[in-house]
N, C-alpha and C positions, 0 to 999 in steps of 0.2 A: 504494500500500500504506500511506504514511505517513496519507494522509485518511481511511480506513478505518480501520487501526487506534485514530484520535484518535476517531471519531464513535462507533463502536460498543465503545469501550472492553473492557469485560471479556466482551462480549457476541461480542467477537471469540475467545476464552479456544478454543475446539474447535479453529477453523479453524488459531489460532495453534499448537496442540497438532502439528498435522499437517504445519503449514508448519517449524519445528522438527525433524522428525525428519530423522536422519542422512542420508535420501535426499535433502534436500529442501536446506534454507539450510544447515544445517551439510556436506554436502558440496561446497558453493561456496565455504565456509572452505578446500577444501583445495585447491582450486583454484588450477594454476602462472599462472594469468591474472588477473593483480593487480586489472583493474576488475571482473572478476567476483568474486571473492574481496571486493571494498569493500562490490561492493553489498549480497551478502548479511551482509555486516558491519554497514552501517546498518539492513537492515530489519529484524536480531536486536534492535541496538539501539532500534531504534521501537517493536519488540515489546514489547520489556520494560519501555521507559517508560509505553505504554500499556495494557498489560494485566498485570494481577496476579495469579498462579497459581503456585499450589504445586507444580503440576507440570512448569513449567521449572526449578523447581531440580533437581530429581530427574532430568529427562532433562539437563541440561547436567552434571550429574556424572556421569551414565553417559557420556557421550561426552566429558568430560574424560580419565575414565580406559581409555577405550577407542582412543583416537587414541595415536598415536607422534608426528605433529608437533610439533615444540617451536612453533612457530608459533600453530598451534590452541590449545595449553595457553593461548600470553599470552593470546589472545582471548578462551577460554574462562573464565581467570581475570578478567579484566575484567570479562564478562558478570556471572558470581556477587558482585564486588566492587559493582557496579550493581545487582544485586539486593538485596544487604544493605544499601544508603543509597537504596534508595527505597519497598522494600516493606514494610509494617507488620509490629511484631511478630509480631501473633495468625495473619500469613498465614505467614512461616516458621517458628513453634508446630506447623501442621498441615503441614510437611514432612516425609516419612516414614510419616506416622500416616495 
């Protein structure tokens, strides 16, 4: 997944859209099985190093405030803290809009 999402960069933006959803890597965050719960930890992480899109800001705050685990929240908070020191202004400008 890491080689993938480095080679096709933003080009990845859909797939990552779907990998993303709560069915998918976010509910391996919730996961009581701590190496599954990492993995989908790092590939969120590689996600959002490598691809730039306004629409994980928008879904990781819907499932920030959709989850009860305090667990997910740090994570969750990390993520968006990760997004605000790597992705360019003009791409969080067009969050929401």
């Amino acid at each position: 997944m890491v080689v993938l999402t480095e080679c096709m960069a933003d080009g990845f933006e859909q797939i990552g859209f779907k990998l993303l959803g709560k069915d998918n890597l976010v509910k391996l965050l919730h996961n009581g099985n701590k190496m599954l719960s990492e993995i989908g930890n790092s590939v969120i992480i590689c996600l959002l190093h490598n691809v730039c899109s306004p629409r994980y800001v928008e879904m990781l705050q819907k499932e920030m405030g959709a989850t009860k685990s305090p667990l997910v929240h740090i994570k969750m908070a990390q993520y968006l803290y990760l997004i605000l020191t790597l992705y360019p202004l003009d791409v969080l400008n067009r969050v929401g809009s």
